[in-house]
C-alpha atoms as an extended CHARMM CRD file, in Angstrom:
* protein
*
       265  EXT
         1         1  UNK       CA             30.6780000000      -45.1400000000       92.1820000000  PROA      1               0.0000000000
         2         2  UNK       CA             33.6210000000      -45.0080000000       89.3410000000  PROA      2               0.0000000000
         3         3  UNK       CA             31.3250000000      -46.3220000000       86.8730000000  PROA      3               0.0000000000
         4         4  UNK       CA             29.0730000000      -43.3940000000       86.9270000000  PROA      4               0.0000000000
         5         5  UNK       CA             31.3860000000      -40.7420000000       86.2920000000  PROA      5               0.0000000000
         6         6  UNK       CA             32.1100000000      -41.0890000000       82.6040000000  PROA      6               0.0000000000
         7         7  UNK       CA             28.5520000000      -41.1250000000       81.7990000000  PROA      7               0.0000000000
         8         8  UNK       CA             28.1510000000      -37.7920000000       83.8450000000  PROA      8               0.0000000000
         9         9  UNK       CA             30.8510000000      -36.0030000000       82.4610000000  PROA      9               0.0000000000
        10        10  UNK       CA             30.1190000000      -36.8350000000       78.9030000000  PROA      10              0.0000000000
        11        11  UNK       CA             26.2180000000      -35.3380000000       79.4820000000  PROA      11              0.0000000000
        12        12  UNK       CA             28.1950000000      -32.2350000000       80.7360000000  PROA      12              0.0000000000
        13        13  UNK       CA             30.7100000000      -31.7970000000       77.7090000000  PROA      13              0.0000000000
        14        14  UNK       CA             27.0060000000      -32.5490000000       75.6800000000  PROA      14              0.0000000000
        15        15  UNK       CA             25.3930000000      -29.4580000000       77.7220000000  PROA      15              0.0000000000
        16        16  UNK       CA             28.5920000000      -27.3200000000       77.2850000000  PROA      16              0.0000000000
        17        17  UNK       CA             28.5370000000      -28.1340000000       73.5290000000  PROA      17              0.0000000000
        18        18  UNK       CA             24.4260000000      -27.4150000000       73.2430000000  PROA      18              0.0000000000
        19        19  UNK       CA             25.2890000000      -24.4480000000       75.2610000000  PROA      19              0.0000000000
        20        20  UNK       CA             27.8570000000      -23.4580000000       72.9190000000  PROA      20              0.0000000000
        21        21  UNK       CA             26.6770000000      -23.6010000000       69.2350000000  PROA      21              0.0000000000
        22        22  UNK       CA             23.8370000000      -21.2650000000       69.0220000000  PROA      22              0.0000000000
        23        23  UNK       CA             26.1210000000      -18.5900000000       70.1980000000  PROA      23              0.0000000000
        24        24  UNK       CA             28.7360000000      -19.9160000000       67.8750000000  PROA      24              0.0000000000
        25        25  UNK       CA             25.7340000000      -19.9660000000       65.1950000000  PROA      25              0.0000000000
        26        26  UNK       CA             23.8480000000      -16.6290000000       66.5510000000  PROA      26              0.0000000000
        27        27  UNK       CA             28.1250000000      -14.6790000000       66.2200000000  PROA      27              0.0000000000
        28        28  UNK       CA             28.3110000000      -15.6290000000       62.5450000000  PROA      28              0.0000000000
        29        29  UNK       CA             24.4040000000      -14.6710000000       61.7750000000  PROA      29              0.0000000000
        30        30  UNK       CA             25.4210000000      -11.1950000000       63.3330000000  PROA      30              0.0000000000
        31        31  UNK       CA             28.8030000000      -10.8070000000       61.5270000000  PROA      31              0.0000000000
        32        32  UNK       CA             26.8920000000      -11.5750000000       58.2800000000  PROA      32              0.0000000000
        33        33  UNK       CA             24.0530000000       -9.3720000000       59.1990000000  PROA      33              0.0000000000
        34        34  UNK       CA             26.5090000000       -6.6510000000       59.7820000000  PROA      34              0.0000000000
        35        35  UNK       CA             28.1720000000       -7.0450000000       56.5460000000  PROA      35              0.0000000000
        36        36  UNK       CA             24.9620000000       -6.8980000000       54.5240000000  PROA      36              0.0000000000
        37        37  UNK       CA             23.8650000000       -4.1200000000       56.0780000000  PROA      37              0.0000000000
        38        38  UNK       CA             26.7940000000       -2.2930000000       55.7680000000  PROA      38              0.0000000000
        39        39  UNK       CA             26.9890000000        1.2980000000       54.1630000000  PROA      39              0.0000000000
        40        40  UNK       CA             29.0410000000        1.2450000000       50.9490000000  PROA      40              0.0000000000
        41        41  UNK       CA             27.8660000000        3.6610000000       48.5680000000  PROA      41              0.0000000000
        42        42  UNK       CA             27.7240000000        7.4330000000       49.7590000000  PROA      42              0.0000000000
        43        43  UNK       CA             26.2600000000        9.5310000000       47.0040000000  PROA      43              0.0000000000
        44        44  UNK       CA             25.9150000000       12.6990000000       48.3660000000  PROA      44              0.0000000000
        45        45  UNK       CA             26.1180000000       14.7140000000       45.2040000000  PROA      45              0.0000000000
        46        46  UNK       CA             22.8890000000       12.3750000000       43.8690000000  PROA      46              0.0000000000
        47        47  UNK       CA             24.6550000000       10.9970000000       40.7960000000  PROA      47              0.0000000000
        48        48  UNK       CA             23.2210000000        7.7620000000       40.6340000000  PROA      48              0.0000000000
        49        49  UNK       CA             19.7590000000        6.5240000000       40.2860000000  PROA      49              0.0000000000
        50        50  UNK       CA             18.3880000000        3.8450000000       43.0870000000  PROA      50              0.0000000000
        51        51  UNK       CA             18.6050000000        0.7560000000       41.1880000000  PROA      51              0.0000000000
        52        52  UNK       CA             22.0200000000        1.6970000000       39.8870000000  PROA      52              0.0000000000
        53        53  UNK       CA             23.1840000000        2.5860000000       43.8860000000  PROA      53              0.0000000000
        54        54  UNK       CA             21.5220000000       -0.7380000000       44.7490000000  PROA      54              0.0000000000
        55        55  UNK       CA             23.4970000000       -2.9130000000       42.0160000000  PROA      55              0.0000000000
        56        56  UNK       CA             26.6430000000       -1.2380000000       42.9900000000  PROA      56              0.0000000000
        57        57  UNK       CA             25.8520000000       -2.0620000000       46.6760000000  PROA      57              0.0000000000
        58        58  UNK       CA             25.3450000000       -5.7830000000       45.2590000000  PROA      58              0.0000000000
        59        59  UNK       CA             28.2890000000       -5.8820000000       43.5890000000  PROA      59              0.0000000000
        60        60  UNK       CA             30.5930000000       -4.1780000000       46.2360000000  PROA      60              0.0000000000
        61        61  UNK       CA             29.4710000000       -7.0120000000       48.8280000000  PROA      61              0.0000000000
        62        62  UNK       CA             30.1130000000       -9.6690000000       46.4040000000  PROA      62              0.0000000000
        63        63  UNK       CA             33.4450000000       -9.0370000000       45.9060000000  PROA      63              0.0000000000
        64        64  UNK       CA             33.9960000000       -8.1830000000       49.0650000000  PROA      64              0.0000000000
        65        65  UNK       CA             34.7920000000      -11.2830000000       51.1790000000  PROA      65              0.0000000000
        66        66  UNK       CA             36.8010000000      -12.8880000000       48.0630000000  PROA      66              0.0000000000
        67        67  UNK       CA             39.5000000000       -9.4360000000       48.4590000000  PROA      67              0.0000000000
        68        68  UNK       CA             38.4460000000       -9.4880000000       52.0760000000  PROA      68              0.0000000000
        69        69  UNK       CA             37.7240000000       -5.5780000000       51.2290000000  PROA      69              0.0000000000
        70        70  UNK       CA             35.2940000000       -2.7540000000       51.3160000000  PROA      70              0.0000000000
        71        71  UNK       CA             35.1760000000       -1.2320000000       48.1190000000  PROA      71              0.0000000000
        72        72  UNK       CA             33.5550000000        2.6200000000       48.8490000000  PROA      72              0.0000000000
        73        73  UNK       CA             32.2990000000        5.0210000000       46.4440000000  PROA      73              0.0000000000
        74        74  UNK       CA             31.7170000000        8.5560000000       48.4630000000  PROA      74              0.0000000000
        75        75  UNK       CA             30.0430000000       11.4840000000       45.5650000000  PROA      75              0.0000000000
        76        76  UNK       CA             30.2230000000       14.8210000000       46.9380000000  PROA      76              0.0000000000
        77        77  UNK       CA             29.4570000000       18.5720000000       45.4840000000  PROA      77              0.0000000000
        78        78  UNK       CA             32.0780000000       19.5280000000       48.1060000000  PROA      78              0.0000000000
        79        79  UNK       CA             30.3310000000       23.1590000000       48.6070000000  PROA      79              0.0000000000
        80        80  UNK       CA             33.0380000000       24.2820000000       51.1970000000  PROA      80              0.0000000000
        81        81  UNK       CA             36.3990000000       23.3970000000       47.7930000000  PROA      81              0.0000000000
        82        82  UNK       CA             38.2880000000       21.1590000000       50.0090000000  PROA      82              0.0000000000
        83        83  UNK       CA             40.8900000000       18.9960000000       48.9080000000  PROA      83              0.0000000000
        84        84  UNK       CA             39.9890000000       15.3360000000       47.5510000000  PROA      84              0.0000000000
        85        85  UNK       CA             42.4460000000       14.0180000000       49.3200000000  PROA      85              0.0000000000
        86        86  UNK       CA             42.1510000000       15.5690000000       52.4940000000  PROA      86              0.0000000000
        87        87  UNK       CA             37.9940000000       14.2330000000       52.0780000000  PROA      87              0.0000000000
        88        88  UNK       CA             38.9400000000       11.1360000000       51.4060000000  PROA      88              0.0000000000
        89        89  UNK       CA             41.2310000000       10.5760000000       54.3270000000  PROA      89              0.0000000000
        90        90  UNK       CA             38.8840000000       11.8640000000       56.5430000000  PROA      90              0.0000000000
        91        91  UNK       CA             35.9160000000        9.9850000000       55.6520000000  PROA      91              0.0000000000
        92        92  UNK       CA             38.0490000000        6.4760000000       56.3340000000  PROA      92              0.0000000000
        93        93  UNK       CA             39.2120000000        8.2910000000       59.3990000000  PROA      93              0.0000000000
        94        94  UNK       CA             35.8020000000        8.9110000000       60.4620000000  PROA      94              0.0000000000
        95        95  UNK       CA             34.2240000000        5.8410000000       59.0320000000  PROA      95              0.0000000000
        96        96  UNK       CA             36.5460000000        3.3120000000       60.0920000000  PROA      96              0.0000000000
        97        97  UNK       CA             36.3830000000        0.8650000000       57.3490000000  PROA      97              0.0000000000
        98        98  UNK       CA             37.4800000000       -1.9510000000       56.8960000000  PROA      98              0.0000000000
        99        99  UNK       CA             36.1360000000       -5.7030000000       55.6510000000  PROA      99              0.0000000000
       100       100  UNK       CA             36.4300000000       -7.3530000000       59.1480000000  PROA      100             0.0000000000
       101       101  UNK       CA             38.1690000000       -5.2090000000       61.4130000000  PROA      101             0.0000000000
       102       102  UNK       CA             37.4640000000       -1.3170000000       62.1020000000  PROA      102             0.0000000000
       103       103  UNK       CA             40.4890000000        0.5580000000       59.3640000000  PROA      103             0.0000000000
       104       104  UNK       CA             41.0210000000       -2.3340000000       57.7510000000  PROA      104             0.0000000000
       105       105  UNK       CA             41.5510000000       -3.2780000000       54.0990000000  PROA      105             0.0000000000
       106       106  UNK       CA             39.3860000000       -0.6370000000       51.7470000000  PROA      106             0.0000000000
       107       107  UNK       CA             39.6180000000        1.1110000000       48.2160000000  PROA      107             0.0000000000
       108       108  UNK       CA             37.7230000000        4.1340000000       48.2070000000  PROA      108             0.0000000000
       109       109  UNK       CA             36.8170000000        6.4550000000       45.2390000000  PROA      109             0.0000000000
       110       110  UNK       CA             35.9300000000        9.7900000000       45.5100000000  PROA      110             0.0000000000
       111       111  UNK       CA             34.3100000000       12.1920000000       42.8910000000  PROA      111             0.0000000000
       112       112  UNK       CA             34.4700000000       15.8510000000       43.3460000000  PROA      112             0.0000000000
       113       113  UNK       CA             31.8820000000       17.1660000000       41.3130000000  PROA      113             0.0000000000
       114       114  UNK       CA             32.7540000000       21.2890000000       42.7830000000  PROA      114             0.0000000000
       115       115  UNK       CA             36.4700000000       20.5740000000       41.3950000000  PROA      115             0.0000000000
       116       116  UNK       CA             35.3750000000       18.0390000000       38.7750000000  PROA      116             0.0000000000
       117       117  UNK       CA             38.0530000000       15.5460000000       40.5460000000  PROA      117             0.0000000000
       118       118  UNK       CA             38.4400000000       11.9660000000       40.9090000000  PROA      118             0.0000000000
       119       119  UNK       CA             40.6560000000       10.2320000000       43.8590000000  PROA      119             0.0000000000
       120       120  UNK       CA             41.5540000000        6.4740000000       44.0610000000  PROA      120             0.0000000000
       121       121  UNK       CA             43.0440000000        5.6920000000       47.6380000000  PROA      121             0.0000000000
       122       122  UNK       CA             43.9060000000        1.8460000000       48.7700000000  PROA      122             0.0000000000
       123       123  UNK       CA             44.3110000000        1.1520000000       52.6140000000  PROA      123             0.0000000000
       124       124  UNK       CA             45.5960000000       -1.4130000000       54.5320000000  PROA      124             0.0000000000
       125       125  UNK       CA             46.7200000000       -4.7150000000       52.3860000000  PROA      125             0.0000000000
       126       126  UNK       CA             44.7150000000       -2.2900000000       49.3130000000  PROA      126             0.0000000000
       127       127  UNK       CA             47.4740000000       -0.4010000000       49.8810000000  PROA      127             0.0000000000
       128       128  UNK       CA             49.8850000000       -2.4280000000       48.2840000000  PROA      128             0.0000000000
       129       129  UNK       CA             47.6620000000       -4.3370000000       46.0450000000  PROA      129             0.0000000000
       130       130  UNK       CA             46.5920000000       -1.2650000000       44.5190000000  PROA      130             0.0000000000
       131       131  UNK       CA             49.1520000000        0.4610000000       44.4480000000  PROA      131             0.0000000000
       132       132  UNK       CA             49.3740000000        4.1020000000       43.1280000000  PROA      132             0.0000000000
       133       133  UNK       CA             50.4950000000        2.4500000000       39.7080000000  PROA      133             0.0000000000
       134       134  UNK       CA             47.4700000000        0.2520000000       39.5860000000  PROA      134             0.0000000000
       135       135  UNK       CA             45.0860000000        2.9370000000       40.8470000000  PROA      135             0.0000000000
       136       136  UNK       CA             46.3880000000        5.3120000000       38.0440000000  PROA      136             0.0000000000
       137       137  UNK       CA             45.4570000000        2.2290000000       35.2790000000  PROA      137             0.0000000000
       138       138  UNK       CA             42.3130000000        2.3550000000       36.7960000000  PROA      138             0.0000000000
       139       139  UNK       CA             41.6730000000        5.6720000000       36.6810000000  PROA      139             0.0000000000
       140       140  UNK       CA             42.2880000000        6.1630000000       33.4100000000  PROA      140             0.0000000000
       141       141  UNK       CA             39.9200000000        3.6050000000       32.4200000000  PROA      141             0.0000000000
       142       142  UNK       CA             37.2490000000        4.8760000000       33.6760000000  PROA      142             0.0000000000
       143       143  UNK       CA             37.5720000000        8.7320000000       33.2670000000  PROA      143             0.0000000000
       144       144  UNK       CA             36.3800000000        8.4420000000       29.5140000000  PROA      144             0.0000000000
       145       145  UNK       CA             32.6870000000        7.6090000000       31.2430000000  PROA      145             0.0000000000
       146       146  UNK       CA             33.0490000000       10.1270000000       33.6920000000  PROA      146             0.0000000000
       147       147  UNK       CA             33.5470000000       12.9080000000       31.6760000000  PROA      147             0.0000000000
       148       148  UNK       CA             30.1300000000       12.0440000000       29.5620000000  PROA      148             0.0000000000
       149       149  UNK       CA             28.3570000000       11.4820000000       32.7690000000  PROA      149             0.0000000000
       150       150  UNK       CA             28.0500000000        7.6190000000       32.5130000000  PROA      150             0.0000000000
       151       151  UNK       CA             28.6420000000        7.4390000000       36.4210000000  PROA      151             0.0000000000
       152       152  UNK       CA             27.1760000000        4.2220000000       36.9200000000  PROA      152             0.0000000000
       153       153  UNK       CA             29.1960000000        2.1960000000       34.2180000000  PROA      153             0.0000000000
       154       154  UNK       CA             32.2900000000        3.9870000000       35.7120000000  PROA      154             0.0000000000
       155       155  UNK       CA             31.5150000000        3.1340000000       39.3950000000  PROA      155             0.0000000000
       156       156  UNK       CA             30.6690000000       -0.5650000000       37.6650000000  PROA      156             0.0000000000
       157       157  UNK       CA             34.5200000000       -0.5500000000       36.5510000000  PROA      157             0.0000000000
       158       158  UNK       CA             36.2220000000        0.6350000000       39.7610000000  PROA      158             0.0000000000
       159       159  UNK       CA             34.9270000000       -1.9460000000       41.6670000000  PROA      159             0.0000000000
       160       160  UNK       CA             35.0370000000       -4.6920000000       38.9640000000  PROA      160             0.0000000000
       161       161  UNK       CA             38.6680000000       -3.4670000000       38.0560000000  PROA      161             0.0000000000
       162       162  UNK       CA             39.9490000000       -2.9500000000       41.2770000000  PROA      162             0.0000000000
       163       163  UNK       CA             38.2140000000       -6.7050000000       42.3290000000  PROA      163             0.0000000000
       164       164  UNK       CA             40.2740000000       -8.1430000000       39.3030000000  PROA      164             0.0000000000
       165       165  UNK       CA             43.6570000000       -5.8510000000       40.0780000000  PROA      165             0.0000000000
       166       166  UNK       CA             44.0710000000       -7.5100000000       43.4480000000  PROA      166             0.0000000000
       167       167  UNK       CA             43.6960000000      -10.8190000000       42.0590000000  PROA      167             0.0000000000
       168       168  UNK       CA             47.1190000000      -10.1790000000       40.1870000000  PROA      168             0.0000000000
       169       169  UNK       CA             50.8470000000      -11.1180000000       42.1710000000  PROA      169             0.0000000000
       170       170  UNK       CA             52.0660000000       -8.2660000000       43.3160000000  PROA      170             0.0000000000
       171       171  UNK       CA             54.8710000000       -6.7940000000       41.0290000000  PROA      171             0.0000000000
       172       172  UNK       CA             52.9520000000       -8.0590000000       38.1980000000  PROA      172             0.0000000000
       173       173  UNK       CA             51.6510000000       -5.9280000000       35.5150000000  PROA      173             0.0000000000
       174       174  UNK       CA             47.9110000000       -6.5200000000       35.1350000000  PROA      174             0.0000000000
       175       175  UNK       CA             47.4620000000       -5.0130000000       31.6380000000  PROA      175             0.0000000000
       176       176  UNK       CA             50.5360000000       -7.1810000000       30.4210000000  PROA      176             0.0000000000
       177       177  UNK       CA             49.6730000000       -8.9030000000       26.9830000000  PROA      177             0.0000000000
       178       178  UNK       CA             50.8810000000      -12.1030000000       28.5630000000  PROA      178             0.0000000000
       179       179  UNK       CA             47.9900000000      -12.0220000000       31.0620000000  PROA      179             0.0000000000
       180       180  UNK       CA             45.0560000000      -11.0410000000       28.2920000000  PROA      180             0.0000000000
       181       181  UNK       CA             43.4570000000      -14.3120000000       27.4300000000  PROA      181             0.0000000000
       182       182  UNK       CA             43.1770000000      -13.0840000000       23.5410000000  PROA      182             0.0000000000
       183       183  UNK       CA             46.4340000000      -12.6270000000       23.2430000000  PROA      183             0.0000000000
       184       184  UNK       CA             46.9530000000      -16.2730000000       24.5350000000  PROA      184             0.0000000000
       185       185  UNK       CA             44.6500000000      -17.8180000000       21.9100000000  PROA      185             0.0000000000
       186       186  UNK       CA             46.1350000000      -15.6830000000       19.2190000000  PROA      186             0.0000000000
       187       187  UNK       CA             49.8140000000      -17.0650000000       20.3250000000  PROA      187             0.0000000000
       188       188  UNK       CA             48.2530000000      -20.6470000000       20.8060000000  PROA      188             0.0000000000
       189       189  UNK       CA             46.7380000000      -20.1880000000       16.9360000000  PROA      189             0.0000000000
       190       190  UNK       CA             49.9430000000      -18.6520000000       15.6480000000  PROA      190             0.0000000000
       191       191  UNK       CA             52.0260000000      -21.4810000000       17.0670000000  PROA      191             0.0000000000
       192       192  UNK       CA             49.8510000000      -24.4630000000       15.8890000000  PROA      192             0.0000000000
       193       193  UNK       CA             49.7100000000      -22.7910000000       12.2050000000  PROA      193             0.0000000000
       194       194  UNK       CA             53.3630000000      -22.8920000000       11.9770000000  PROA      194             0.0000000000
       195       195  UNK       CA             53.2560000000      -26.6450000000       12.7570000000  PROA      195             0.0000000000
       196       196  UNK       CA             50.6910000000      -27.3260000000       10.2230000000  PROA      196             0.0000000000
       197       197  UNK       CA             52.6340000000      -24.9320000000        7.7960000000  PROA      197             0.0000000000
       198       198  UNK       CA             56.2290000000      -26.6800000000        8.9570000000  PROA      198             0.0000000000
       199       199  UNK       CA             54.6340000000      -30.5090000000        8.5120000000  PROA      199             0.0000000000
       200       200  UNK       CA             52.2000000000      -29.7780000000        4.8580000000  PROA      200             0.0000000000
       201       201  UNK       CA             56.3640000000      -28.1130000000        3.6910000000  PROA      201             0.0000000000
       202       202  UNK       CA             57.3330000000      -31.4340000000        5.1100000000  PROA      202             0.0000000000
       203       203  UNK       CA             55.7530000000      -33.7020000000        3.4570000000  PROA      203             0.0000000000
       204       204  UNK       CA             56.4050000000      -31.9940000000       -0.3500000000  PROA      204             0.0000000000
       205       205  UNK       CA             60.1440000000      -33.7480000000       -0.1370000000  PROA      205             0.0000000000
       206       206  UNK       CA             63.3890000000      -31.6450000000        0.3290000000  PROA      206             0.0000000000
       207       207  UNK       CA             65.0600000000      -29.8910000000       -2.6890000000  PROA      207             0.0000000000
       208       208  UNK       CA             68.4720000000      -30.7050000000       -3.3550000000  PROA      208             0.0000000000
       209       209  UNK       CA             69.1460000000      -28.6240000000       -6.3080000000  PROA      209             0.0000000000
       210       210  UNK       CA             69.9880000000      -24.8820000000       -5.7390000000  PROA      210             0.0000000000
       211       211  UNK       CA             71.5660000000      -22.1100000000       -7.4360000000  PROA      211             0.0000000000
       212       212  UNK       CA             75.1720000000      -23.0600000000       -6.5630000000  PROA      212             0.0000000000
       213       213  UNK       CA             74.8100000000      -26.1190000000       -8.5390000000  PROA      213             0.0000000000
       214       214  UNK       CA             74.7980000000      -24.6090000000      -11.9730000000  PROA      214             0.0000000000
       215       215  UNK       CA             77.0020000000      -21.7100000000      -10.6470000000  PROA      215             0.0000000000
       216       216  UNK       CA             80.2600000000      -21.4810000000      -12.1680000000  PROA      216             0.0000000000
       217       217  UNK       CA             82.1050000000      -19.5690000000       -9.1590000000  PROA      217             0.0000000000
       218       218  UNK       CA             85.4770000000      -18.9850000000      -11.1670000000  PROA      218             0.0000000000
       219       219  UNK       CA             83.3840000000      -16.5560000000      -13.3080000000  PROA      219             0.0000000000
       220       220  UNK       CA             80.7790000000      -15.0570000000      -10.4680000000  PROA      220             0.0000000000
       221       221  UNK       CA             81.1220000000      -12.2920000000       -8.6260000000  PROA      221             0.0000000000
       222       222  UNK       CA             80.1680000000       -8.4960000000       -7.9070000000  PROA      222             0.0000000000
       223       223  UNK       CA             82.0710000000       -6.3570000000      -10.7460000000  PROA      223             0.0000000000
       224       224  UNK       CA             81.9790000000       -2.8920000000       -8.5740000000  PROA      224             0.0000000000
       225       225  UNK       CA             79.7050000000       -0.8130000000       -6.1570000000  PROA      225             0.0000000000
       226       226  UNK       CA             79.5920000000        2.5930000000       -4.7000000000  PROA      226             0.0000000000
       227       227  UNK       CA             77.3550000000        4.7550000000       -2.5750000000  PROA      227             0.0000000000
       228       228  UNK       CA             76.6720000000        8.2270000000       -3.0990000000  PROA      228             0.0000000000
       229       229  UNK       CA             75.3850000000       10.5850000000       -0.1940000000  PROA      229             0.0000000000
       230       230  UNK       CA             73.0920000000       12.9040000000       -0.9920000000  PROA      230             0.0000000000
       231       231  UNK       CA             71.5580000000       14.8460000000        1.9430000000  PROA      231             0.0000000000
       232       232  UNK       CA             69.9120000000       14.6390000000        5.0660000000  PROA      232             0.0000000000
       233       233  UNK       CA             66.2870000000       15.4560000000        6.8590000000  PROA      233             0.0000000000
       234       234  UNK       CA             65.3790000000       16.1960000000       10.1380000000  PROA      234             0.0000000000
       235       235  UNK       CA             62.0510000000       16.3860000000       11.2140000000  PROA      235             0.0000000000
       236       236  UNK       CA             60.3200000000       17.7390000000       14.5440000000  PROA      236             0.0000000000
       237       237  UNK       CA             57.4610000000       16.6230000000       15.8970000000  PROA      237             0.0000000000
       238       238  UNK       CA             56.0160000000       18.4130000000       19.2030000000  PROA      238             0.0000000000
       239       239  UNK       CA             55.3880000000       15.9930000000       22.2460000000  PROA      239             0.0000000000
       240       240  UNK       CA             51.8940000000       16.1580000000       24.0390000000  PROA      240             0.0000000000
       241       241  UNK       CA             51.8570000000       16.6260000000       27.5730000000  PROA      241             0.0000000000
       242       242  UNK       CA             49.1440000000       14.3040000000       29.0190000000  PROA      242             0.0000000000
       243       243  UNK       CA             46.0180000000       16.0790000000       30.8700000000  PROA      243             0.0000000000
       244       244  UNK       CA             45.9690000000       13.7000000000       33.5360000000  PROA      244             0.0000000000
       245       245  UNK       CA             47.4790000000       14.1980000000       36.8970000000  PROA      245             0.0000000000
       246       246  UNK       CA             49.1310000000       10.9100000000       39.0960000000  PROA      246             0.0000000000
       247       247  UNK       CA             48.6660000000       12.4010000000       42.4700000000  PROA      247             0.0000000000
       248       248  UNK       CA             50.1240000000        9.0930000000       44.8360000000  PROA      248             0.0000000000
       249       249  UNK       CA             49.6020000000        8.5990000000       47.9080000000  PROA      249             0.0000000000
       250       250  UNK       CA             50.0410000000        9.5680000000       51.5250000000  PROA      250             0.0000000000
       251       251  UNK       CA             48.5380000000        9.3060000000       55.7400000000  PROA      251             0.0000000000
       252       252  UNK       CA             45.7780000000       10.5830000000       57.0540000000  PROA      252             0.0000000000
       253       253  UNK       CA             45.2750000000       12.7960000000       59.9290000000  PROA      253             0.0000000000
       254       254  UNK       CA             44.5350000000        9.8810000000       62.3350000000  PROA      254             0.0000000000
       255       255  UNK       CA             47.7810000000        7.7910000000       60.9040000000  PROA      255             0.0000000000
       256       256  UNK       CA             46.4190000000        5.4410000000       58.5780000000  PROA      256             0.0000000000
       257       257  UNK       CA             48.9180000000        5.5590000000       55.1280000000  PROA      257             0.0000000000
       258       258  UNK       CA             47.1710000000        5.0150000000       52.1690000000  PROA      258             0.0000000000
       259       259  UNK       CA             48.0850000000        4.5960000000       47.8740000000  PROA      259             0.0000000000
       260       260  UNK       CA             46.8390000000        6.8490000000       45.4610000000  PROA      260             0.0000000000
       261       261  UNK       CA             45.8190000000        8.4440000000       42.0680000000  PROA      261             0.0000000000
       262       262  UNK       CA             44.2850000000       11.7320000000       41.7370000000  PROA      262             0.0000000000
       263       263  UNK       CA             43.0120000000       13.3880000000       38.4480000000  PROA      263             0.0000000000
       264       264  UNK       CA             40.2940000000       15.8020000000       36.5380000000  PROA      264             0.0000000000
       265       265  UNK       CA             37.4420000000       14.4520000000       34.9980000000  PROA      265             0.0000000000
């Protein structure tokens, strides 16, 4: 009786295990399903042609599960003049997004087109990723295309920049000439022409002979000097205020805290 136990319970942990995988398998088909099909790009002041929504969609769900974050883009003509801020807050309050998890990890821009403004906002792990430092570099990168009405190239650069922002430590400086990669060849060609420079003086000989050795220093010397002042100039030069606004941060109405940068386009 013994011996046919074993062979009964492993046809059981077979069945369990058949059972098993194709809801494992059918889960993960639905997750990714979801995530395709999710709503990224909300143009509601019709700013962007279909094929350019449709490669920012693309691009948004590429980067995506590498950041483990939405990246949004929500165009409005804002009829009623509310704040930016206040509609951005309330769209992620009212949207719930989030990569995996309902208010989760997002970056949102929002364009303003009644107030011709621009906000950045970062939440959950976003928000300290992109912080409101990082969202102002941004920002300022692409408000040039903005203001000429290249809104797909701009909307190309939030998500590309904000994709490549997170990638950095945090503390880190992204725009630091350290992290540039031509700045790193030009060091890299700069140090290996002072070799070659250092080993072609090299291999001349040394000189021995300099000016001390016909130099009678008994006789040398400086015979007198003097300095005379004449007058002085001051000059004044007027210091631009910059245009651009930082705006920062803040919480929504239903909690969730959030980085930010806010300015005109």
């Amino acid at each position: 009786m013994r011996s046919y136990r074993i062979p009964l319970f492993m046809m059981a942990m077979v069945l369990l295990l058949g059972l098993a995988l194709p809801m494992v398998t059918h889960t993960a088909a639905a997750a990714t399903s979801a995530a395709e099909s999710k709503k990224l790009i909300y143009d509601q002041a019709n700013l962007l042609r279909p094929q350019e929504e449709e490669a920012l969609t693309r691009l948004a769900r590429q980067y995506a599960p590498e950041r483990q974050t939405d990246f949004i883009i929500y165009t409005t003509n804002n009829p009623e003049g509310r704040d930016v801020v206040k509609m951005t807050e309330d769209l992620y309050d009212r949207k719930a997004f989030g990569y995996n998890q309902p208010y989760g990890n997002a970056v949102i821009l929002t364009m303003d087109m009644y107030n011709r403004e621009i906000y950045l906002a970062g939440f959950g792990k976003a928000e300290q990723e992109l912080n409101d430092s990082r969202l102002d570099k941004i920002r300022n990168k692409i408000t040039p295309d903005l203001a000429v009405g290249n809104y797909g190239i701009a909307f190309e650069k939030y998500i590309q920049l904000s994709y490549d922002y997170m990638g950095y430590k945090f503390g880190t400086t992204p725009d630091n000439l350290l992290f540039q990669f031509w700045f790193q060849l030009l060091v890299a060609a700069a140090i290996g022409g002072i070799i070659v420079w250092i080993m072609a003086y090299r291999s001349g000989g040394v000189i021995t002979v300099s000016r001390a050795t016909y130099e009678d220093s008994s006789v040398s010397g400086v015979l007198d000097s003097y300095d005379n002042y004449t007058h002085t100039t001051v000059s004044k030069r007027k210091i631009e205020k910059s245009s651009s606004s930082g705006g920062g941060g803040g919480t929504s109405s239903g909690g969730h805290s959030h980085s930010g940068s806010r300015g005109s386009f």
